[in-house]
NUVEXBA-52190 format. One record per residue (C-alpha): residue in one letter; x, y, z. Coordinates in steps of 0.02 Angstrom, whole numbers. Each point is the difference from the previous one (the first is absolute). Example, Ala and Ser with C-alpha at 12.3 -4.5 7.8 and 13.67 -1.06 7.14 Angstrom:
  type    east   north      up
     a     615    -225     390
     s      69     172     -33
//
This chain:
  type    east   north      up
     x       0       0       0
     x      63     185     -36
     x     -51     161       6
     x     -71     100    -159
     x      15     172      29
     x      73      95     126
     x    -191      75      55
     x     -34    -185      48
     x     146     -11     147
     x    -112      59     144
     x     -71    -175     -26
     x     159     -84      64
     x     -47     113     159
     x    -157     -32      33
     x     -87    -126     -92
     x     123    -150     -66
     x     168      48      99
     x     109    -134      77
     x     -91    -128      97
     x    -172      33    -113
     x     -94    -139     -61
     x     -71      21    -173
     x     -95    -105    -140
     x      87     -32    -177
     x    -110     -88    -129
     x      78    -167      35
     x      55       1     181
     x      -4      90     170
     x     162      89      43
     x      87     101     142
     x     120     128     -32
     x     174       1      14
     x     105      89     121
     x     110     134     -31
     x     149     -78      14
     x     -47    -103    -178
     x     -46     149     -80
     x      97      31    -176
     x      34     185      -6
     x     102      19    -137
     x      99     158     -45
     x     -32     167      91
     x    -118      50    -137
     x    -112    -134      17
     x       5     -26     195
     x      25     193      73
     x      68      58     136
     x    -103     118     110
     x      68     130      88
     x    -104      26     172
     x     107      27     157
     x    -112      31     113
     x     -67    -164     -39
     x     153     -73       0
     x      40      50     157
     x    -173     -48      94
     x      -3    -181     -85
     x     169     -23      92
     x     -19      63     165
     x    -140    -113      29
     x       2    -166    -105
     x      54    -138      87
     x     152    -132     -60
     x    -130    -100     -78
     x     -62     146    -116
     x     148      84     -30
     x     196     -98       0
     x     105      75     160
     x     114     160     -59
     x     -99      26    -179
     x     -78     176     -43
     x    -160     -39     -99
     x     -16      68    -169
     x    -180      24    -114
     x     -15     -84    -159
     x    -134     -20    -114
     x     -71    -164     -58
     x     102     -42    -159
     x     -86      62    -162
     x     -52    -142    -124
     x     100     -25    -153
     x    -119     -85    -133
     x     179     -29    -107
     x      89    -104     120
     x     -49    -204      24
     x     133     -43     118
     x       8     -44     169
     x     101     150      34
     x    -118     110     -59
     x     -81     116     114
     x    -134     -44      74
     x    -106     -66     165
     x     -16    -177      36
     x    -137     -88      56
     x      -2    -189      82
     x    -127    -120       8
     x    -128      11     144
     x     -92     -97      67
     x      67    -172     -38
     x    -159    -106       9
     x     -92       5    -156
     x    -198     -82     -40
     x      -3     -55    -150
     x    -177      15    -115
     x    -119    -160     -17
     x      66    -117    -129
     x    -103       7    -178
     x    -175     -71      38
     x       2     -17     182
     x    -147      56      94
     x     -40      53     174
     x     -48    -132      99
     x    -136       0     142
     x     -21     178     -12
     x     213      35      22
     x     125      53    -104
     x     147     -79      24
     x     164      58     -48
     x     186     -88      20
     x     130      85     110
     x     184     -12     -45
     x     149     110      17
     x     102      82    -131
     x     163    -113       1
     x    -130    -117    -101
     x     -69     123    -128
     x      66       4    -165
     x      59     168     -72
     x     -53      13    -170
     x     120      93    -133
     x    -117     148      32
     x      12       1     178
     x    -154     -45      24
     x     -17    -137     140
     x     -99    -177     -14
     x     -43    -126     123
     x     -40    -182     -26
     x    -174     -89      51
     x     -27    -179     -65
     x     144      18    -134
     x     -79     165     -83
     x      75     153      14
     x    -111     146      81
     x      17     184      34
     x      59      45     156
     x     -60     142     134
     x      98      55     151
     x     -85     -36     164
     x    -100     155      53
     x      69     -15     207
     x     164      12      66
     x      70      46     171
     x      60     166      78
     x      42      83     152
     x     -28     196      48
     x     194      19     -24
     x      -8     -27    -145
     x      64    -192     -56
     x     -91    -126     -95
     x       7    -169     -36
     x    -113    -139     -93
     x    -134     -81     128
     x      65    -173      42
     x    -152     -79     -80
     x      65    -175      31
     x      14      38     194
     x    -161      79      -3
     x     -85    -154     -51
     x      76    -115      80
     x      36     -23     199
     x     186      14      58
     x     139    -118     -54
     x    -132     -98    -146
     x     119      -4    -144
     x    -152     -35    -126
     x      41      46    -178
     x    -135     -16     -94
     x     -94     147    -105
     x     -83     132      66
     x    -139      80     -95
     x     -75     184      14
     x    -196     -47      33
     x    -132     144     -31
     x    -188     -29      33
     x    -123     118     -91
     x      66     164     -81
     x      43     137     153
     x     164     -72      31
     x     -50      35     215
     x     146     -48     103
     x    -148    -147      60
     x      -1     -39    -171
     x     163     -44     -44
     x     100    -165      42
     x     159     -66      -4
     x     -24    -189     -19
     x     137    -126      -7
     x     -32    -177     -80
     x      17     -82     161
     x    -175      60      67
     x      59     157     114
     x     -17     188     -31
     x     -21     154      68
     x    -125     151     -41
     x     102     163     -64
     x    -118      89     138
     x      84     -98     137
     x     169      85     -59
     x     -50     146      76
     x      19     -33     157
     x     134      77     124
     x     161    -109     -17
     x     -41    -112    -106
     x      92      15    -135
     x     151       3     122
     x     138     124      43
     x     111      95    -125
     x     151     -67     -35
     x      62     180     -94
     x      -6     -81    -167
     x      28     145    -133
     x     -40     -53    -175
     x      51     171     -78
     x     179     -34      64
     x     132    -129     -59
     x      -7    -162     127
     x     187      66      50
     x     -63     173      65
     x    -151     -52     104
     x       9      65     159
     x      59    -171     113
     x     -95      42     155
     x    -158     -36      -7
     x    -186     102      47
     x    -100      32     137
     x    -159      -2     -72
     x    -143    -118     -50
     x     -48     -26    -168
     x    -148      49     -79
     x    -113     -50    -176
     x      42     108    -125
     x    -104      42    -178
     x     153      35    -126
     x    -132     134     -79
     x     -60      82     174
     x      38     199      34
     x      94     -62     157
     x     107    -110     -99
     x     151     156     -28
     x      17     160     112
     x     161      77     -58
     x      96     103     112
     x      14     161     -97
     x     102     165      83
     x       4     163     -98
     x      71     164      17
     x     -45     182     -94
     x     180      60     -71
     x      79     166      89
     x     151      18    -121
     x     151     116      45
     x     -36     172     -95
     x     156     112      97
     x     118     -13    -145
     x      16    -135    -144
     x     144     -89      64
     x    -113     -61     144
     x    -130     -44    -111
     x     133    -129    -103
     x      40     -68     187
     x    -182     -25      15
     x     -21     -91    -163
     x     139     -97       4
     x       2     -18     184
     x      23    -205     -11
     x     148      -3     -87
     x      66     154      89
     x     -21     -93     147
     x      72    -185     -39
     x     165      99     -73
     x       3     164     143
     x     131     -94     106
     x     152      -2    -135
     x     101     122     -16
     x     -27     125    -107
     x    -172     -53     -48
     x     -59     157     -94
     x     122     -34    -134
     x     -83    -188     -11
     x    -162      84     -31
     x      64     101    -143
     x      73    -159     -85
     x    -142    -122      24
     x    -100      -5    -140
     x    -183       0      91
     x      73     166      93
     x      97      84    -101
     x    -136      94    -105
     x     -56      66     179
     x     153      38      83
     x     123      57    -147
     x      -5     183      36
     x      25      -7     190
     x     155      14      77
     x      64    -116     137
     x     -35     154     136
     x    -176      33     -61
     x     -35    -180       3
     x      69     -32     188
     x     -92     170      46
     x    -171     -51     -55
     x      28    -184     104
     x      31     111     143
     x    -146     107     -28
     x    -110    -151     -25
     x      78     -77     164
     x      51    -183     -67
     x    -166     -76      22
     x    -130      67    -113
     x    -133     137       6
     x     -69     -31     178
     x      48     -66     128
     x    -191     -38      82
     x     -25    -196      25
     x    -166      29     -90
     x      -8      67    -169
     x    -161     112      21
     x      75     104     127
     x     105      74    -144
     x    -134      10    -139
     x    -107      89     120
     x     129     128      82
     x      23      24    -210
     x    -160      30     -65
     x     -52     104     161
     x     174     139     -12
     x     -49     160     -17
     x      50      29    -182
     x     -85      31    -138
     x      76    -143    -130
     x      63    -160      81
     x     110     -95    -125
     x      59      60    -139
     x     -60      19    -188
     x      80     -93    -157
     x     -41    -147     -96
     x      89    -111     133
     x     -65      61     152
     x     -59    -115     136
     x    -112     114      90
     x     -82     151     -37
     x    -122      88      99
     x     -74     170       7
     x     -66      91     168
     x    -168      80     -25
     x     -41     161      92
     x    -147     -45      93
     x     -50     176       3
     x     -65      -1    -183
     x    -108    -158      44
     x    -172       6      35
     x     -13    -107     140
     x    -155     -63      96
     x       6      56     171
     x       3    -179      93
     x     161     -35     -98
     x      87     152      17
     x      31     -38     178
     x      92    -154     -44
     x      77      29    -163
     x     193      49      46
     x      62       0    -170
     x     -18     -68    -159
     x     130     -68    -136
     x     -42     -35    -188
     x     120    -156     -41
     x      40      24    -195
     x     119    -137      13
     x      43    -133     125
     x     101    -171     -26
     x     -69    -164     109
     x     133    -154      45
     x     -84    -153      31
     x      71    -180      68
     x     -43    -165      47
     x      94     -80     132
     x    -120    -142      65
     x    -151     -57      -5
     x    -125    -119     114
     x    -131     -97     -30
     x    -190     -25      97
     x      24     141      86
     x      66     189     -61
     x     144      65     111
     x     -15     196      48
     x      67      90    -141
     x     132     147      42
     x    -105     125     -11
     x    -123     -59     124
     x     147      51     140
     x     -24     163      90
     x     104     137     -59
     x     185      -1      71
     x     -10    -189       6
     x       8     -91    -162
     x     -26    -188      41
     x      59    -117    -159
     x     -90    -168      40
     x     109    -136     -22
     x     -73    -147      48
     x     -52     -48    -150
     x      77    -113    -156
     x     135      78     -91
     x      11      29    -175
     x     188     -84     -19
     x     127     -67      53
     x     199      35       8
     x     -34     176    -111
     x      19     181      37
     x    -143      84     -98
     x    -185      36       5
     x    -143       6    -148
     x     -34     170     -24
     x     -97     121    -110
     x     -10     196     -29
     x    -123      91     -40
     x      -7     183     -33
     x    -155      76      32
     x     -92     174      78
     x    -104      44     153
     x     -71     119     125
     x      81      18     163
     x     -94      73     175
     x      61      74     136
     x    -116      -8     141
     x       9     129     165
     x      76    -106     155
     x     -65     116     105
     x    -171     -25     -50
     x      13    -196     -20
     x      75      11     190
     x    -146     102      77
     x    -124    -128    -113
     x     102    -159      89
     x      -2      68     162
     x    -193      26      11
     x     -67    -140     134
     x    -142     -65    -129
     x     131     -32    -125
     x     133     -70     132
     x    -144    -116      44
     x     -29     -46    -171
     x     182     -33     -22
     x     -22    -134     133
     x    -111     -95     -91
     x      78      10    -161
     x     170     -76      97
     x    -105    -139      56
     x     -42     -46    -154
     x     184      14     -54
     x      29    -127     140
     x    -135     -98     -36
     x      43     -23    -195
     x     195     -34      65
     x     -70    -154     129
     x    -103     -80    -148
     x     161      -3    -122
     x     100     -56     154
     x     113     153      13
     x      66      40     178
     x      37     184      20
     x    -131      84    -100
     x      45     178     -98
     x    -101     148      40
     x      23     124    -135
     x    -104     141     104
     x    -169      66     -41
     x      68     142    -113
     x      81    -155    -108
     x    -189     -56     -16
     x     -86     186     -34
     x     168      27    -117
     x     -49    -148    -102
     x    -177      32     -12
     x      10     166     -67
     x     148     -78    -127
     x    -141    -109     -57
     x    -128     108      -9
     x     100     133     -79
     x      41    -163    -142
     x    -170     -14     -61
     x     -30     172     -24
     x     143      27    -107
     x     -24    -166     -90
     x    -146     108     -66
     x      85     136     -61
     x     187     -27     -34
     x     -21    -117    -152
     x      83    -166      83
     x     -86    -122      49
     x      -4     -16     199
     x      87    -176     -13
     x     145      86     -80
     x      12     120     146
     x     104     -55     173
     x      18      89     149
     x     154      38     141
     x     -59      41     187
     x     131     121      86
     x     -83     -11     196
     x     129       6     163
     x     -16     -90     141
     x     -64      92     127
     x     160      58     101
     x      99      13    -168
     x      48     141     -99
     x    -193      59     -67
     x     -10     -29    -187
     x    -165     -45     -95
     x     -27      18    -163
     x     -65     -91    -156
     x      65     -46    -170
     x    -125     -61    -132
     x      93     -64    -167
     x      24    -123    -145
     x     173     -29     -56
     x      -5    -140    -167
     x     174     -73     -86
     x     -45      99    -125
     x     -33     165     -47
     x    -213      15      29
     x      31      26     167
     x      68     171     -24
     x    -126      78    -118
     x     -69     141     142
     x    -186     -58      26
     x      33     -28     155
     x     117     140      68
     x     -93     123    -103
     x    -143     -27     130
     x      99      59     145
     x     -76     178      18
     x    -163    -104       6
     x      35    -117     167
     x     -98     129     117
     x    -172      -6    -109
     x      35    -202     -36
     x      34     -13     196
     x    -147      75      36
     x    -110     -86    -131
     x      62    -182      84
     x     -23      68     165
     x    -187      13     -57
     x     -30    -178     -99
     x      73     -57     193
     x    -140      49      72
     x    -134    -164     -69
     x      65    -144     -59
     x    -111    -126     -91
     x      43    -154     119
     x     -63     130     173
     x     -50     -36     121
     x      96    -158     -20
     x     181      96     -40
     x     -46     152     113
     x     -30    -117     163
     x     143    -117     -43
     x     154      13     158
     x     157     -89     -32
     x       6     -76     187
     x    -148    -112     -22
     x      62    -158      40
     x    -139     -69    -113
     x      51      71    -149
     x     156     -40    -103
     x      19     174     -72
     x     110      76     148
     x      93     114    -115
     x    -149      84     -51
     x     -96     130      73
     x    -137      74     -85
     x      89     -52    -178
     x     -87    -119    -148
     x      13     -31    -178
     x    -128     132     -34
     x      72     142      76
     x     202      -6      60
     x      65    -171     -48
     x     119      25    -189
     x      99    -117    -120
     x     129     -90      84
     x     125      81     -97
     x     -36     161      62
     x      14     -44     164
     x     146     -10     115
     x     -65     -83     115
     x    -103    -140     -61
     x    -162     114      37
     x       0     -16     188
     x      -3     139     131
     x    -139     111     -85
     x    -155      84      98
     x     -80     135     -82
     x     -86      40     181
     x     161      97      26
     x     -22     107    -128
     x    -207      21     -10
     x     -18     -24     179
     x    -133    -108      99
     x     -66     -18     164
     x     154     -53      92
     x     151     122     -99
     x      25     140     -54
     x      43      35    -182
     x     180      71     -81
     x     -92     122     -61
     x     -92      84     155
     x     -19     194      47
     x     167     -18     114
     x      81      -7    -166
     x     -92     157     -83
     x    -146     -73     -67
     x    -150      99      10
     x    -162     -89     -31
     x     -76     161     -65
     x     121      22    -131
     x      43     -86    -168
//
């Protein structure tokens, strides 16, 4: 399998990355780790330059993600090349999973007594035909072939075919003799389904289900060469898994918004070069060996060895930022005082234009929040995969409060042995808010809304003791409000800006509450090519306050009340704990817009109800007698 077209590698993210199970028209595969990856030349496979990335991925990946003493470096899935047939060609490999195989009734052969019945066998006895296609073998006749539909996982994110044999059959019975895939009527119900040896015993798919039995995990990894599995083994149980089900692949995806050096242009070479600066920094003279290498010559040719040396200093030897989260720098960014952030020209990173919030007309219930506003021309987004689970989806990064980026690695990795990371980027536009911390702190402080914020961290606890996570994360009740109005704010422009709202994604910028007090929103779409920087969306900027406004208003009803309106996320009866007042039909969005996996949303915090008071209240200049 390879990829097409360049637009197509934010699939290896987030749909058929390492570790993902996937359907070709002849068999059921898994793909390959990274470490089998053909890359090719530097053209094909590219190298992307992301420091800040860098830098996070290796201050908190473990051994097993990440080889001891390596700096990780970005590539991009290698790009197909329809002219080469070889092995060597570049490309993404795939391996056959599962391994058990039921082959289709032989020509003529009926169901019997109301059951189909189907014979089991594994692939070392399947004949590849000379178009890869596979065959099995029932009676002497050769019969198509489909892999089995259920395999076995683990919320870390291993996998392994179910021991069907075992299943069957009671401890230490060494019967060999088939086993055969028994359906009865057509809904294919777990109750419906048997796995029947010849011998007279079976047992019903539905029975799988159970808690441990399937067994514990032994760590088995597919995806990886047999010689780089992990030896130690797994604490968890196993579970039934449908190869086609949504919890089948969460990848493990960690982005950052680019905040390139703009002081002078030797900086910005360090910046885009900054991987090769550092692997080669430690020789001596060093800046000449950038002037002679051929990938960093054309950059650093008309710098002289004291300009170059200067500019490391400037930069301080360890990239732009030295915050252990990311966002801390976007935000502090897109919030200075200055009216263009960035710089212009055809390869700028970032570009963003202050708007004078003077010339705005702004409703009155928003001017009391709005601290600023930033019209993002041009922004660049780094994405990465660095693990993935299965069953159950790990807390992404972004769920973490501000301050305290958390990368969750308890889940499978995507390779073994290498130093490098999937990744895409995608230049794309946006609108950036800056929202009052005084006002947000005199909002928070209020003892309805402190009250509130109790229940929503019960719910937060609640939702962590279901998924079996000991020390629950409370992201604060301005994270939730924060969110909301992101969401809301989503829609509206959905309607307007031209993109469609699944295109759109959001970042959160919300402190903890004794940290430094930043809050702000960015809404934008970044694409690996060039539609995401067309200006339909940042064109709307000097139109937030009326949109704001307008969402505030839809908030107010929603089509699913009094069901959504009366909904609390500490009712222990209900399995929706990150939701407040929050459905499909009013808050809830794509799942690619947002970051975190639509959870923590209540639009009670912004609208109000009978036990909080809304954002937007007259403490924060809105006068109900006024537009």
């Amino acid at each position: 399998m390879t990829s097409d077209v360049t637009q197509g590698f934010s699939q290896f993210l987030y749909t058929y990355g390492p570790g993902a199970m996937m359907d070709l028209p002849e068999q059921g595969v898994i793909v390959a780790g990274v470490q089998d990856w053909r890359l090719g030349s530097e053209g094909v496979s590219r190298l992307i330059e992301e420091p800040r990335l860098s830098r996070l991925l290796m201050e908190q990946l473990d051994d097993v993600r990440l080889p001891e003493g390596t700096v990780p470096s970005l590539r991009t899935p290698p790009l197909h090349d329809p002219d080469r047939k070889d092995f060597n060609r570049p490309h993404v490999p795939v391996r056959i999973f599962p391994e058990w195989f039921v082959c289709d009734p032989a020509k003529g052969e009926a169901p019997t007594g109301g059951e189909t019945r189907r014979l089991m066998t594994e692939f070392r006895n399947l004949t590849v035909k000379s178009d890869e296609s596979l065959r099995g073998n029932v009676d002497g006749t050769e019969v198509r072939v489909s892999p089995i539909r259920f395999v076995a996982a683990c919320p870390k994110g291993h996998l392994r075919d179910i021991d069907w044999r075992r299943m069957v059959h009671e401890a230490g019975d060494t019967c060999r003799r088939p086993l055969r895939w028994v359906e009865r009527g057509v809904s294919s119900d777990p109750t419906d389904v048997t796995v029947r040896c010849d011998c007279g015993k079976s047992v019903s798919l539905a029975n799988l289900h159970v808690p441990g039995r399937l067994g514990r995990c032994d760590g088995s990894s597919p995806w990886m060469n047999r010689w780089d599995r992990p030896e130690e083994g797994c604490d968890q149980d196993l579970h039934l898994l449908a190869r086609s089900a949504t919890n089948a692949y969460f990848p493990q995806v960690v982005s950052v918004i680019s905040m390139p050096v703009e002081s002078a242009a030797a900086a910005a070479a360090l910046e885009d070069h900054w991987s090769t600066v550092e692997a080669i920094r430690a020789f001596p003279g060093f800046p000449a060996m950038l002037r002679a290498l051929p990938q960093t010559a054309p950059a650093f040719a008309a710098f002289t060895d004291e300009e170059i040396l200067e500019a490391l200093a400037t930069r301080g030897g360890g990239g732009s930022g030295q915050h252990p989260d990311p966002r801390i720098e976007e935000f502090d960014r897109l919030s200075a005082r200055t009216a263009t952030i960035g710089r212009e020209g055809a390869n700028s990173r970032l570009l963003g234009r202050r708007l004078d919030l003077d010339t705005l007309v702004i409703p009155s219930r928003i001017k009391g929040l709005l601290a600023g506003l930033v019209r993002v021309d041009r922004l660049r987004e780094v994405a990465c995969i660095y693990g993935f689970t299965r069953l159950e989806a790990a807390p992404s990064a972004t769920e973490s409060e501000l301050d305290e980026i958390h990368l969750a690695v308890e889940g499978a990795p995507v390779g073994a042995g290498t130093a490098w990371f999937p990744a895409v980027e995608q230049l794309g536009e946006g609108i950036f808010l800056h929202l009052d911390p005084e006002a947000i702190a005199a909002w928070a402080s209020q003892p309805e809304v402190l009250d509130h914020a109790r229940r929503l961290r019960r719910g937060e606890e609640l939702e962590a003791r279901r998924r079996g996570v000991q020390h629950p994360e409370h992201l604060g009740v301005v994270y939730w409000a924060l969110h909301s109005l992101s969401h809301a704010l989503m829609i509206e422009l959905s309607l307007e800006c031209g993109y469609p709202l699944s295109s759109l994604k959001e970042r959160i910028y919300a402190s903890k509450p004794d940290g430094v007090p930043r809050y702000g929103l960015l809404i934008y779409t970044a694409t690996s090519g060039g539609q995401g920087t067309l200006g339909g969306l940042s064109d709307m900027a000097s139109q937030v306050p009326k949109l704001l406004a307008h969402a505030l208003d839809g908030l107010t009803t929603c089509s699913n009340d009094p069901v959504c309106v009366e909904h609390r996320p500490d009712d222990q009866h209900d399995d929706r704990h990150l939701h407040g007042a929050a459905c499909h039909a009013c808050l809830l969005v794509p799942e690619t817009s947002c970051e975190a996996r639509n959870g923590r949303l209540d639009r009670a915090l912004l609208i109000g109800s009978d036990t909080v008071v809304p954002l937007f209240e007259v403490g924060l200049g809105y006068d109900p007698g006024l537009p």
